[in-house]
N, C-alpha and C positions, 0 to 999 in steps of 0.2 A: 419578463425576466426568464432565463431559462431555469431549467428544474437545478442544475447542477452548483448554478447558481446560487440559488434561491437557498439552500441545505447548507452551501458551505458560508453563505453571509450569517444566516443563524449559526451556527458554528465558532464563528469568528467573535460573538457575544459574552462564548468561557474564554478569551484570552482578556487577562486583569494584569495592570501592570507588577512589574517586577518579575512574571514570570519567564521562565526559561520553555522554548517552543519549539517544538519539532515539525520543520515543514514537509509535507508530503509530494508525493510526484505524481505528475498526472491530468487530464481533462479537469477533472473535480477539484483536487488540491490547487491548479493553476487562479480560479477563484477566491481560493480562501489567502492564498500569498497575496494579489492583489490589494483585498479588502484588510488583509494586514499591514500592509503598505501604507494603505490610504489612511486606519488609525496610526502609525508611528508618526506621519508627517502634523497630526493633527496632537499628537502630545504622548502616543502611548510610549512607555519604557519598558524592553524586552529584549533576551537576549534569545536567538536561534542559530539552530543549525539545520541543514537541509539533505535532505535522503536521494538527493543527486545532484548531477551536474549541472543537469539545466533548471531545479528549483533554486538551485544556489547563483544561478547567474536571473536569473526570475525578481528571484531579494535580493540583490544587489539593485536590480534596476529601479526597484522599489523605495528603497533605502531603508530596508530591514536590516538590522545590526547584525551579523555574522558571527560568533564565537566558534574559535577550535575546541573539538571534542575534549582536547587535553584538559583545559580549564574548566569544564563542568562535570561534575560528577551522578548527573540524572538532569530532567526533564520535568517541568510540571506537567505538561499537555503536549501531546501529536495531534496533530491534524491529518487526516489522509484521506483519499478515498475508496474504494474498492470496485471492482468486476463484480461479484457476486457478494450475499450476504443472507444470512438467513435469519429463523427469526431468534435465536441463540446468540446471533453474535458470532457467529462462524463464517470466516472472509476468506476467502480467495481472491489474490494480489498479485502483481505483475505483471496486469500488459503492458504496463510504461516499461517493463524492464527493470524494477528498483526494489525486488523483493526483497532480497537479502539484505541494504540498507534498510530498507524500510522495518522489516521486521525487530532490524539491531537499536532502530532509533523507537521504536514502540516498546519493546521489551523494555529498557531501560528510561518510561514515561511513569509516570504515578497516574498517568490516562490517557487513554487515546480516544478520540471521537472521530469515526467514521461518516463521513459526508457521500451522497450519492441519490439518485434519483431515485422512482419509486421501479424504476423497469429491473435496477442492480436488485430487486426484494426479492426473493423465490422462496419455494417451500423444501425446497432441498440441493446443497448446492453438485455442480457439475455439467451444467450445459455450457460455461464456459470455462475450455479448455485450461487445465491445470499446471500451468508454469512452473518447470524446474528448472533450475540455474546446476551446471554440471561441469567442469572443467574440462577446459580444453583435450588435454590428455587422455588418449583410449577412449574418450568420448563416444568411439563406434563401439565399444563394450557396454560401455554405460546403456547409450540407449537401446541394448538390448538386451541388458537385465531390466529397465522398464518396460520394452519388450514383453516379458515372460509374465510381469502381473498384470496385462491387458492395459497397459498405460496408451498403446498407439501412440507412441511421441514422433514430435515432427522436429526438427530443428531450427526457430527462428530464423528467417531470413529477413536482412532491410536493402534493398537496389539491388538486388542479387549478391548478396555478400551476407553471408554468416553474420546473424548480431550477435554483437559482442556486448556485454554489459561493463558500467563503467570500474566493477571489479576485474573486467580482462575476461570474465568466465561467457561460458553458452547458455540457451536456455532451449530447453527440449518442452514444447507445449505436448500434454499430454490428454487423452481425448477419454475420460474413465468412465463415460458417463455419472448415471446417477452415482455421486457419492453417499453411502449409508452411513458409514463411519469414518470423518473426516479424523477424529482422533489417531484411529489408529490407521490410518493410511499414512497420515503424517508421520508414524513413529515407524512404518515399515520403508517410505523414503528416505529417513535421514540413517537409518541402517546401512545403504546403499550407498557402497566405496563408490567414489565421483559424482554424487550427488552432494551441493554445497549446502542447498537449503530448498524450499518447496515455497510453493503462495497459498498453503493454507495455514491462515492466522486463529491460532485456536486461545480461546480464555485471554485475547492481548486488548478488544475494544470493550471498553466501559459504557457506553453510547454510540449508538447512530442514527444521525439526523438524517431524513428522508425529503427530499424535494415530490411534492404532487402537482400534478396536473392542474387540477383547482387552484394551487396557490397558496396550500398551503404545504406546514411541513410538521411531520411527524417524528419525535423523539422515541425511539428506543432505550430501554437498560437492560442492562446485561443480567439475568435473573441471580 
């Protein structure tokens, strides 16, 4: 079984019927949709919604029950997984592209459990490049006030075309290295006219489950 696997099937152990669920997007979350799947066909009762387009066509094929945002007013549990993670509980999110749902479907969780291998563990995050979502518009401005704090942003591309995220916005990867202080890096991006939102998840995971190499897996809490 692979690691990514392995993390998100234990994972999938806190979904208890009746709950309301937040699916993630991504290598890691594509697992734990599955295995959510394979318990609704087998009896469980749950209502989700999903943090993109293609988790949400993912549970469909599954036959995960869909609910619009409108009719739920919160989440028991997100499920998702992350790029990096440290050992606070501090993510960095968005290579699938689905930050800014992602972060709107976790904020509004009573939990979220991050699922991921043991290679996503580091002891500080920032070797993987730090996704900003930025609107289209003056975008050439934008990425060069990220520019000026040593972001070295690059501009997402997919086939030679500009990605686009499924909010219509860009996403500028930014290169900070060692992040010291993800808090406040965070609160000097979201300062920043045309930037929407960033993939650093700060105080939103309650838990994360770690896939090892041996076979097993490691629970994390968030101190």
């Amino acid at each position: 079984m692979n690691l990514k696997q392995l993390a998100a099937e234990k994972a999938v152990e806190y979904v208890k019927d009746g709950m309301r669920i937040g699916l993630g997007t991504g290598s890691t979350a594509y697992w734990a949709i599955r295995k959510i799947g394979e318990r609704v066909r087998e009896g469980l009762e749950i209502q989700a919604v999903a943090t993109s387009k293609a988790s949400e066509k993912l549970a469909q094929e599954h036959g995960i029950p869909l609910i619009p945002f409108a009719k739920l007013d919160g989440l028991d549990l997100t499920i998702d997984g992350a790029d990096e993670l440290d050992s606070e509980l501090h993510l960095i999110k968005g290579g699938g592209g689905a930050l800014l749902r992602e972060k709107i479907v976790a904020f509004h969780s009573k939990e979220m459990i991050v699922i991921a291998d043991e290679s996503k563990l580091v002891d500080k995050l920032g070797s993987f490049p730090l996704p900003v979502e930025i609107i289209p518009f003056a975008n050439e401005w934008t990425l060069a006030s990220l520019d000026e704090i040593s972001a070295n942003p690059m501009l997402r591309t997919e086939e030679d075309h500009i990605f686009v995220t499924d909010n219509g916005n860009y996403i500028a990867d930014c290169r900070f290295g060692s992040i010291d202080n993800p808090a406040e890096l965070h609160r000097k991006l979201l300062a920043m006219p045309g930037v929407v939102d960033n993939g650093l998840f700060i105080g939103l995971a309650a838990r994360a489950i770690i896939g090892r190499k041996d076979g097993t897996v490691t629970v994390l809490e968030r101190k």
